[in-house]
C-alpha positions as CSV (number, residue, x, y, z in Angstrom):
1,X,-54.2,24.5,-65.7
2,X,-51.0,22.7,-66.8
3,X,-51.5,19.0,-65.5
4,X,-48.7,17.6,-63.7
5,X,-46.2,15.3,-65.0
6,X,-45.9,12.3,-62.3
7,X,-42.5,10.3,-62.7
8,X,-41.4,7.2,-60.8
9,X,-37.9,8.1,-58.5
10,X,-37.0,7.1,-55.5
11,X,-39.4,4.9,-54.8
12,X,-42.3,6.8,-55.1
13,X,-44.1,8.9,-58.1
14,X,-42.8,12.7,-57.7
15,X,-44.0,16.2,-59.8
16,X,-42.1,18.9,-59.5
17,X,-43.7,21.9,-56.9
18,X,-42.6,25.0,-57.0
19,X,-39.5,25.3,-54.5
20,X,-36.5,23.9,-55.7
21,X,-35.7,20.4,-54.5
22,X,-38.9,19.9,-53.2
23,X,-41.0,17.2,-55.1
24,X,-44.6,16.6,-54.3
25,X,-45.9,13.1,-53.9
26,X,-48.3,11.4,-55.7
27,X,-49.7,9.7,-52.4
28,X,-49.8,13.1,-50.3
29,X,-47.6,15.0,-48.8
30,X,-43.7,16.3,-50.0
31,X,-40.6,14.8,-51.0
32,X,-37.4,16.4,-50.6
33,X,-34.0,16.1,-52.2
34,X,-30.7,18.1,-52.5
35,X,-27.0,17.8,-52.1
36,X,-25.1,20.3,-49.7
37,X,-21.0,20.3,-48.9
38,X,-20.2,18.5,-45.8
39,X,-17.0,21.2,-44.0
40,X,-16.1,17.6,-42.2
41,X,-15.2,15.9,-45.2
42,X,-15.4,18.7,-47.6
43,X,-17.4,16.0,-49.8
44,X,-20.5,16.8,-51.0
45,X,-23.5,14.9,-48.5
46,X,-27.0,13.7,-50.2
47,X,-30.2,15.0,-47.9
48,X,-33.2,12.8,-48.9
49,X,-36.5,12.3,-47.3
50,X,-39.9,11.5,-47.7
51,X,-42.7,13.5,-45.5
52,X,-46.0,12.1,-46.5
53,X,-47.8,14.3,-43.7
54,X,-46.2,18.0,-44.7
55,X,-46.7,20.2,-47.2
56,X,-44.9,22.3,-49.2
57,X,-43.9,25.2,-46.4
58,X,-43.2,22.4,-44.3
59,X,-41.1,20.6,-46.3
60,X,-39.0,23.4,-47.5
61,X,-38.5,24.3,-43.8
62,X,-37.2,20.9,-43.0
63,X,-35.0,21.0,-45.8
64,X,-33.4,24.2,-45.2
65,X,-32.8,23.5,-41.4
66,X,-31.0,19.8,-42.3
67,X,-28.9,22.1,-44.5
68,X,-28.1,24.3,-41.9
69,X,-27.2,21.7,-39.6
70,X,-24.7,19.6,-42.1
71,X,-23.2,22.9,-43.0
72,X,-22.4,23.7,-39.4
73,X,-20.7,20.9,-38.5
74,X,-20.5,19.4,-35.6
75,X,-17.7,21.8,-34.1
76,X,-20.5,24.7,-34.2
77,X,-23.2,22.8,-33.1
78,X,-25.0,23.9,-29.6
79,X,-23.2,22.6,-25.9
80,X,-25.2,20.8,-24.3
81,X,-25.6,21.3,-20.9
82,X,-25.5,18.7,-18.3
83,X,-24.9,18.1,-14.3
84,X,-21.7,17.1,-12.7
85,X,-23.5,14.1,-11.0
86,X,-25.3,12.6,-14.1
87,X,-22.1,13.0,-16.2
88,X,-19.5,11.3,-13.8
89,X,-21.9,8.5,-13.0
90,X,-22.2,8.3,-17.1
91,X,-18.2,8.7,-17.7
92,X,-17.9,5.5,-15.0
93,X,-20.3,3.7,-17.3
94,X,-18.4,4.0,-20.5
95,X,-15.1,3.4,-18.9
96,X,-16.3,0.2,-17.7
97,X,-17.8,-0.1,-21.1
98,X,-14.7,0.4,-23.0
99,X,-12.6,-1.7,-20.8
100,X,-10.6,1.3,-19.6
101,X,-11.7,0.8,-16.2
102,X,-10.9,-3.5,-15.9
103,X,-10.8,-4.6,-11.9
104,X,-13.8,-4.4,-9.4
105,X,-11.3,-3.1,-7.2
106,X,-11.2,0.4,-9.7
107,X,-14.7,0.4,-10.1
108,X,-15.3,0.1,-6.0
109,X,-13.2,3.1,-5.7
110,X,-14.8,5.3,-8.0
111,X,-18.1,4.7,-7.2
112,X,-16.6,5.6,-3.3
113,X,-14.7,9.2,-4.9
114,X,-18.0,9.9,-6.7
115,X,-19.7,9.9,-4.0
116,X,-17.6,12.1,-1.8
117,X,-17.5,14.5,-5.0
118,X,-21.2,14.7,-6.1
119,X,-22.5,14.8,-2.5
120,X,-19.8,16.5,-0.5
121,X,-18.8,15.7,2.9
122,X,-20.4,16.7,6.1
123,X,-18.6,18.1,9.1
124,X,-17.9,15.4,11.4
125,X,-15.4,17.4,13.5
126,X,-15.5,20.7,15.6
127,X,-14.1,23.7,14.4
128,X,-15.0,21.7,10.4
129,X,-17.4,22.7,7.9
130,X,-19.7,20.3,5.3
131,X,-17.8,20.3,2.3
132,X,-20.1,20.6,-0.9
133,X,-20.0,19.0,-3.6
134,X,-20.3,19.3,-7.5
135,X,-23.4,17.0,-7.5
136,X,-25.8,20.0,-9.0
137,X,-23.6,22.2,-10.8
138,X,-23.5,21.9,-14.5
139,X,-20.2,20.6,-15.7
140,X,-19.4,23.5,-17.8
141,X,-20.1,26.2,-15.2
142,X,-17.7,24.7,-12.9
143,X,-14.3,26.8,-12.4
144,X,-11.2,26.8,-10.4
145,X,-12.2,29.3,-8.3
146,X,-15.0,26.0,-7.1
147,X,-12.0,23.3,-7.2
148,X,-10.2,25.3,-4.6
149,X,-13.3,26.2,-2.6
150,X,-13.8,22.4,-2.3
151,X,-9.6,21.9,-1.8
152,X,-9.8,24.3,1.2
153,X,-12.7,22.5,2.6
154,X,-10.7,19.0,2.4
155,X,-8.2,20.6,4.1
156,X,-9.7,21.4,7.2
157,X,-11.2,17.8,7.2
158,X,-7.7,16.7,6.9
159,X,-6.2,18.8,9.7
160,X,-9.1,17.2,11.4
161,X,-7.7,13.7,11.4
162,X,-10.8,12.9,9.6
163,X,-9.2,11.9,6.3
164,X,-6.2,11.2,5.2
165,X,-4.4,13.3,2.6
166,X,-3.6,10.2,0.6
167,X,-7.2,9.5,0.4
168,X,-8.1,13.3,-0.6
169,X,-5.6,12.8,-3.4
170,X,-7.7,9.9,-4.9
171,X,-11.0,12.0,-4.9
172,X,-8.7,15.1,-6.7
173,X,-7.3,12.3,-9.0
174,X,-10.7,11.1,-10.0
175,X,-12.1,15.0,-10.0
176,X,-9.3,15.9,-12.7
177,X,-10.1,12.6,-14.9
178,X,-13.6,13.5,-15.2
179,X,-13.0,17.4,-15.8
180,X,-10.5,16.2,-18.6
181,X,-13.1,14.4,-20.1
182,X,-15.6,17.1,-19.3
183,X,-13.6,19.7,-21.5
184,X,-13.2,17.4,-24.6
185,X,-17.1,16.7,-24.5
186,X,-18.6,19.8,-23.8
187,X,-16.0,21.1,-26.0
188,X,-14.8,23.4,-22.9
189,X,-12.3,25.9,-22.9
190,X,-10.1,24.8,-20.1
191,X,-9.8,22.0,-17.4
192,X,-10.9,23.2,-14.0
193,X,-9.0,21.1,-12.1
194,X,-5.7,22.4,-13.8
195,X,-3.3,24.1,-11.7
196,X,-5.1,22.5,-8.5
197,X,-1.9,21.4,-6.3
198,X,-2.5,17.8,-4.7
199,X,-2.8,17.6,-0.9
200,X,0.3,17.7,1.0
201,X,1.3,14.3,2.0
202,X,4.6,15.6,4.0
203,X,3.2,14.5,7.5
204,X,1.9,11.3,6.5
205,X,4.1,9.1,6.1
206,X,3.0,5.3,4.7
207,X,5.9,4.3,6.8
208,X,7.8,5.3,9.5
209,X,10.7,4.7,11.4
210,X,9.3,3.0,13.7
211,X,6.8,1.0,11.4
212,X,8.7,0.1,8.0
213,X,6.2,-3.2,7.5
214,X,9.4,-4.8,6.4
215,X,11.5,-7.5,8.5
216,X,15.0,-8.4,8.2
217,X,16.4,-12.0,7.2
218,X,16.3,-13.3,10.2
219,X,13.0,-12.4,11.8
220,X,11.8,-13.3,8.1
221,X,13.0,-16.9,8.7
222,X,11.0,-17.1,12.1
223,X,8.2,-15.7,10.7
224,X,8.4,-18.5,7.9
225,X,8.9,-21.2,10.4
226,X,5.9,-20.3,12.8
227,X,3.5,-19.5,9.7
228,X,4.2,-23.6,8.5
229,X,3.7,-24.6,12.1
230,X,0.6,-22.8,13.1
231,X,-0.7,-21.8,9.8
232,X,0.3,-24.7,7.3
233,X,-2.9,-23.5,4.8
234,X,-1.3,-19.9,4.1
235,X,2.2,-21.2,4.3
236,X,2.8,-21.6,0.6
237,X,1.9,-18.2,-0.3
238,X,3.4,-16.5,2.2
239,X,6.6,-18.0,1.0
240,X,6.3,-17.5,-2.5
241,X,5.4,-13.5,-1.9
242,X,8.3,-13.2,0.2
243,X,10.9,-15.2,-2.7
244,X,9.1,-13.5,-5.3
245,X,7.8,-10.1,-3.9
246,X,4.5,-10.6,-6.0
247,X,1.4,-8.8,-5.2
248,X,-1.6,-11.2,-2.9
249,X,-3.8,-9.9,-6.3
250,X,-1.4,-11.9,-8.6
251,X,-0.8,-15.1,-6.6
252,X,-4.2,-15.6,-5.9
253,X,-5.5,-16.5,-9.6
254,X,-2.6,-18.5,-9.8
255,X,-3.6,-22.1,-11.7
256,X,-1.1,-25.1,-10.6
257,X,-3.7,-27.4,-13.4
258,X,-5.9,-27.3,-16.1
259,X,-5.8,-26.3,-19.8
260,X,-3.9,-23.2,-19.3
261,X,-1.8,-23.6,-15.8
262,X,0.1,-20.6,-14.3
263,X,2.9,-23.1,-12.7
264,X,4.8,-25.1,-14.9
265,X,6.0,-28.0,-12.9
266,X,8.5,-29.9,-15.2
267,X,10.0,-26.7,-16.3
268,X,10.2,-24.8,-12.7
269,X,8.7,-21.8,-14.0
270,X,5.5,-19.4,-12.8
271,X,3.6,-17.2,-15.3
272,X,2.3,-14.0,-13.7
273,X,-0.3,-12.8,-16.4
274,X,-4.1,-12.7,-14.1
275,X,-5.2,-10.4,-11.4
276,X,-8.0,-10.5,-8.9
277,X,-8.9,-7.9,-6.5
278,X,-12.6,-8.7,-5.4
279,X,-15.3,-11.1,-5.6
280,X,-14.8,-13.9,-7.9
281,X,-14.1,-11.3,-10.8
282,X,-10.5,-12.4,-12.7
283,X,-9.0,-10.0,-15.1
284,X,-6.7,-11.3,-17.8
285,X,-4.2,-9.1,-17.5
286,X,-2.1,-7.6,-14.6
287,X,-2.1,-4.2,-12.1
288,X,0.8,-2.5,-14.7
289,X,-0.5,-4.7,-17.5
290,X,2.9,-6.8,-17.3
291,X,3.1,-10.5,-18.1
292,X,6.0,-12.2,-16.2
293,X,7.7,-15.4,-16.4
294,X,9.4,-16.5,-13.5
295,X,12.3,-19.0,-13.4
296,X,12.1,-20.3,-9.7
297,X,14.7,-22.8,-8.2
298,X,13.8,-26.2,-6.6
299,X,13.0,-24.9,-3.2
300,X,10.2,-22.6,-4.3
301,X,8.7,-25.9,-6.3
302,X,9.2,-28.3,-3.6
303,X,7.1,-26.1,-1.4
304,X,4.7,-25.6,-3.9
305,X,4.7,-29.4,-4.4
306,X,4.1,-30.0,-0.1
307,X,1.3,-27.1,-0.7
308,X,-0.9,-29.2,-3.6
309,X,0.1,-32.2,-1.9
310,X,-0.9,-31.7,1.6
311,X,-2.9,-28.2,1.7
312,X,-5.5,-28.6,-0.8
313,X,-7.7,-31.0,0.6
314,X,-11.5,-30.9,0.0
315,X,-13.0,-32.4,-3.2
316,X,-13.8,-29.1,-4.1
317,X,-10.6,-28.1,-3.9
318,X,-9.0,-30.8,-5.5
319,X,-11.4,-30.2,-8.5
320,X,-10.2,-26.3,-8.4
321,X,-7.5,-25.3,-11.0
322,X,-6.7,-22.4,-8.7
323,X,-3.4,-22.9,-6.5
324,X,-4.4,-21.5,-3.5
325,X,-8.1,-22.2,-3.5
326,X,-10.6,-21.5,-0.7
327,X,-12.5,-24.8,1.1
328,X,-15.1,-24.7,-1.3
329,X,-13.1,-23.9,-4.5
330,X,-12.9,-20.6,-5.0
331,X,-11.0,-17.3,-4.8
332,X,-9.1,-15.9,-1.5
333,X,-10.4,-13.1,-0.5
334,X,-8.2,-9.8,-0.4
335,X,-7.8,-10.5,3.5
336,X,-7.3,-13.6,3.6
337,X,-3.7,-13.3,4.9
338,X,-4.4,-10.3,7.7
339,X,-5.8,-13.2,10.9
340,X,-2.9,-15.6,9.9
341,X,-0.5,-12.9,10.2
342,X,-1.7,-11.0,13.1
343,X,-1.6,-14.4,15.2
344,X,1.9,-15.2,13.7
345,X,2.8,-11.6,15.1
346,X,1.5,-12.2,18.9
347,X,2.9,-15.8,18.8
348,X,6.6,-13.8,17.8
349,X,5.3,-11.0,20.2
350,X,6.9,-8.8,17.1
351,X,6.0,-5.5,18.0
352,X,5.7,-3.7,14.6
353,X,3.0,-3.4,12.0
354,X,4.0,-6.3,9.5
355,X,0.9,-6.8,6.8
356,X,0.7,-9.2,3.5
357,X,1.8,-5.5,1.3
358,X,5.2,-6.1,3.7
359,X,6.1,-9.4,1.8
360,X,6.8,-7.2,-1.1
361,X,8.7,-4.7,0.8
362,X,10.9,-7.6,2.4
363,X,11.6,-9.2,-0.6
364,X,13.1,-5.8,-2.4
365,X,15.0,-5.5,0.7
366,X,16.4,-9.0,1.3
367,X,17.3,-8.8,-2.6
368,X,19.3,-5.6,-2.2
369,X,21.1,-7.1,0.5
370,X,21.8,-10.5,-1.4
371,X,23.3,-8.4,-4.3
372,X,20.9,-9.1,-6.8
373,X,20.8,-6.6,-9.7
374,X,18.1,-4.0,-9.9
375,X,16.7,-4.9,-13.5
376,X,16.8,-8.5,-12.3
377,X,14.8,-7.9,-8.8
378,X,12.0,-5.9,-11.3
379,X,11.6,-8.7,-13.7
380,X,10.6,-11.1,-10.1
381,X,8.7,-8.7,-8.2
382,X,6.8,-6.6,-11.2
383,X,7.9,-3.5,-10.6
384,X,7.5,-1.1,-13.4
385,X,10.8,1.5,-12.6
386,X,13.1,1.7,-9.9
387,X,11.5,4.5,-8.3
388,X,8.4,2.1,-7.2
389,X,11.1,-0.7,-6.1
390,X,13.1,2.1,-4.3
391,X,9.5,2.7,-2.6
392,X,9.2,-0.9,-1.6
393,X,12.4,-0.6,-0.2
394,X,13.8,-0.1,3.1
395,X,17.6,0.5,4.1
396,X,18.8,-1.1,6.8
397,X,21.2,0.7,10.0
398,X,23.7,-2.4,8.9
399,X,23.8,-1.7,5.4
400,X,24.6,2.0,6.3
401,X,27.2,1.3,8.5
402,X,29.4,-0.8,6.5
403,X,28.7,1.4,3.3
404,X,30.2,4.6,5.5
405,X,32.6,2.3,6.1
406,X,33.8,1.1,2.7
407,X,34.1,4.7,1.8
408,X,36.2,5.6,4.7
409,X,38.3,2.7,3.9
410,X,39.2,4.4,0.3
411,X,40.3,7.4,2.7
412,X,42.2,5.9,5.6
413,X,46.2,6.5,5.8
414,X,48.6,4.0,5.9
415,X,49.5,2.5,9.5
416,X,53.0,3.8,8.7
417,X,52.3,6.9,7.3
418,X,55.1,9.2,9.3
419,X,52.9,12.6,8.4
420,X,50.0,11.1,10.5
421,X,51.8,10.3,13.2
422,X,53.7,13.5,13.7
423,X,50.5,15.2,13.5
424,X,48.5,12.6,16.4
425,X,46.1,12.0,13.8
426,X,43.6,9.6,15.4
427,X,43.3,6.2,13.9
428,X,41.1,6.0,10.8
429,X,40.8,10.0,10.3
430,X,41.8,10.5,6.9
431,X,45.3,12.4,5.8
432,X,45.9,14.7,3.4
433,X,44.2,13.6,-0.1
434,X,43.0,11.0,1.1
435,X,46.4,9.6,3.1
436,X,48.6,10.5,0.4
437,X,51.6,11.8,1.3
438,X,51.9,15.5,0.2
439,X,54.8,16.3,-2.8
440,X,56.5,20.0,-2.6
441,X,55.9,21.9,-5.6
442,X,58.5,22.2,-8.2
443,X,58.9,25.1,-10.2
C-alpha cells in the first residue's frame, strides 16, 4: 500500500484523495479546494473549505453544489416566496432604515395604509361589503385582476361616505410603492398595481365655493388684530405664516438662539431648513427637501422681537432655543393653532372654515393681489412649482371683474366714433376690430 504523502497548505496537513480537488486531512475529515468562473464578474472565484466531520462523498457533494450555485448566479437562483403582510411591514423597516422614509408623520401614515391593506376593511355601511386585504397572499401571486377586486371594494366604501377618495388614494399610493418594490425583489415579471386608475376625486372637492379656507385683506387684518388681543401667545406665528405662507411644520422648529439660530436678528433674515410633524422628533431637512432664506422687513422682526420679548415667559422657556416654545420648553404640537383659531372665528362670528393650512392659502393670494412675481412668492412660501402655488391659491370675484374689465377696455370704441353711433351701439360694446373704424378695400 503506497503510504501517503502529507504536506502542510492551508493551514492544515493535506494528502491527495482520489476526487479531484478534494484533499484529505491529516486530523480527520476532507478538505476541499477549486476555482470556478463567477458569470457576475466573469472573474474566476476561489471555493475553499475545511470539513473536519465529512468524508470523501460528502465532501465532493459539497463541492459540486457551491459550484453549482456560483455558476448560477444570483439572477437564476430560486424566488423566494413570502406574504404580502410580512414583506410590507419589512419594506417600512428598511425605509426607515435607509432614511428614505425621514418624518414620524410618514411613518404614522404607513403604518395606518398597511393596515387597511394587509387587513382589509369591514363593511360599516348597508348595502357595503368587507373589503379584503393582501395580508395572506404571497407577494408574487398577487395580480391585477386582485388590485381591482380590492379598487371596486373601496369604491363602494367610498360611495358610502365612509372614506374619502383622497384617503383611498393614499392606501393605492402606498399599495403601488410596495408592489414596485415587490417586482425588483422577487424578481417579478410585472407590477400589479400598474394600470390601476386612482380613485376619482371629481366630487370632493378640498375646497369649495363656499369654503375656500382663505380670507381676503381685510378680514385678514381683523383676524390679526383679534388673534394679538385674545390670543397674544400664538400671535407671532400666525403673523409670520400669513407674511410668509410657511407651513405650521416649518415654523415650529424655528430657533431665535443658540449655536445654530434659524432667525438672524442683526441681519433681518429667517432660515427655513428643519421640519417637525410629531412628537418631539425634528428632521434636518424640509417637506420638499428645500432650504430657504428669507429676507423679511422690519415689521416681521419687530413682531418677532414683542414675541421673545413678551411671549416667552417661563424659565423653561427662556432656556428653550426654540421660537415658539411650549410652557415647558418644548415642541408645539401639530394643533396647536386649531382652539385659538376656532375662538378667533366665533369672536368675528366668520362663518367659513378658516384653519392654520389657510395661512398659506391667504398668503399666495394676498401676494397675487399685491403684484408680487410668481418665482418670488415661491422662494417665501416654499413652494416647489407653480402648479402647487396655483393650488394654494384662490381668485377673488374682484380680481375677475376688473381683469374682464381691462380686456374690454383694449376693445371699447371711441366716444366719437360716428360708426357706433349710427349703429346705437350701446356704450362699451365693442365696434368693428376692436373700435377701429373699417377701411374700403382698394383694388
Amino acid at each position: 500500500m503506497k503510504e501517503k504523502k502529507w504536506v502542510f497548505r492551508w493551514k492544515s496537513w493535506l494528502a491527495p484523495s482520489t476526487v479531484p480537488s478534494v484533499w484529505e486531512r491529516k486530523e480527520g475529515g476532507h478538505f476541499v479546494r477549486a476555482r470556478v468562473v463567477d458569470p457576475t464578474t466573469g472573474r474566476m472565484r476561489e471555493i475553499k473549505k475545511s470539513l473536519p466531520q465529512a468524508d470523501l462523498a460528502t465532501a465532493f457533494m459539497w463541492l459540486n453544489d457551491e459550484r453549482k450555485r456560483i455558476q448560477a448566479g444570483p439572477l437564476l437562483a430560486q424566488r423566494r416566496t413570502e406574504r404580502f403582510a410580512d414583506y410590507a411591514v419589512s419594506l417600512l423597516e428598511r425605509k426607515v432604515n435607509t432614511r428614505e422614509i425621514k418624518s414620524a408623520r410618514s411613518r404614522e401614515k404607513w403604518r395606518y395604509t398597511l393596515e387597511h391593506l394587509i387587513a382589509g376593511t369591514e363593511a360599516v355601511a348597508a348595502g357595503t361589503e368587507a373589503v379584503s386585504g393582501f395580508g395572506e397572499m404571497f407577494v408574487d401571486q398577487i395580480r391585477p385582476l386582485h388590485v381591482q377586486a380590492w379598487r371596486v371594494g373601496v369604491c363602494q366604501l367610498i360611495a358610502a361616505g365612509t372614506y374619502s377618495p383622497v384617503t383611498a388614494n393614499g392606501w393605492l399610493a402606498v399599495l403601488h410603492v410596495i408592489m414596485k418594490a415587490a417586482k425588483r425583489d422577487f424578481e417579478l415579471p410585472s407590477n400589479a398595481t400598474e394600470g390601476i386608475p386612482s380613485f376619482d376625486t371629481s366630487e370632493h372637492p378640498t375646497y369649495t365655493e363656499e369654503e375656500p379656507n382663505t380670507l381676503t385683506a381685510d378680514v385678514a387684518a381683523e383676524f390679526l388684530t383679534y388673534m394679538r388681543e385674545e390670543c397674544p401667545q400664538h400671535y407671532a406665528m400666525t403673523y409670520l405664516g400669513m407674511a410668509t405662507g410657511l407651513r405650521p411644520s416649518s415654523m415650529r422648529p424655528l430657533r431665535h438662539a443658540g449655536p445654530t439660530p434659524d432667525v438672524l436678528w442683526d441681519k433681518a433674515v429667517i432660515l427655513v431648513r428643519r421640519s417637525h410633524t410629531l412628537g418631539d422628533e425634528i428632521m434636518d431637512t424640509t417637506k420638499t427637501k428645500l432650504r430657504q432664506r428669507i429676507n423679511v422687513p422690519a415689521e416681521v422682526m419687530d413682531v418677532l422681537r414683542w414675541h421673545v420679548e413678551t411671549q416667552i415667559v417661563t424659565p423653561e422657556q427662556r432656556a428653550s432655543e426654540l421660537l415658539f416654545p411650549r410652557e415647558d420648553g418644548g415642541l408645539r404640537t401639530e394643533h396647536v393653532l386649531r382652539k385659538p383659531f376656532a375662538r378667533i372665528k366665533a369672536l368675528m362670528g366668520l362663518g367659513i372654515r378658516f384653519t392654520p393650512r389657510g395661512l398659506r392659502r391667504t398668503f399666495n393670494d394676498l401676494a397675487r393681489m399685491a403684484g408680487v412675481e410668481s418665482l418670488i412668492t415661491r422662494s417665501i412660501s416654499g413652494h416647489a412649482t407653480d402648479r402647487m402655488r396655483e393650488h394654494y391659491s384662490t381668485v377673488t370675484p374682484v380680481e375677475q371683474r376688473e381683469s374682464i374689465g381691462r380686456v374690454l377696455h383694449l376693445v371699447k370704441p371711441a366716444p366719437d366714433d360716428p360708426d357706433s353711433a349710427r349703429r346705437g351701439a350701446p356704450s362699451g360694446a365693442p365696434g368693428p376690430a376692436g373700435g377701429a373704424p373699417q377701411e374700403k378695400a382698394t383694388g
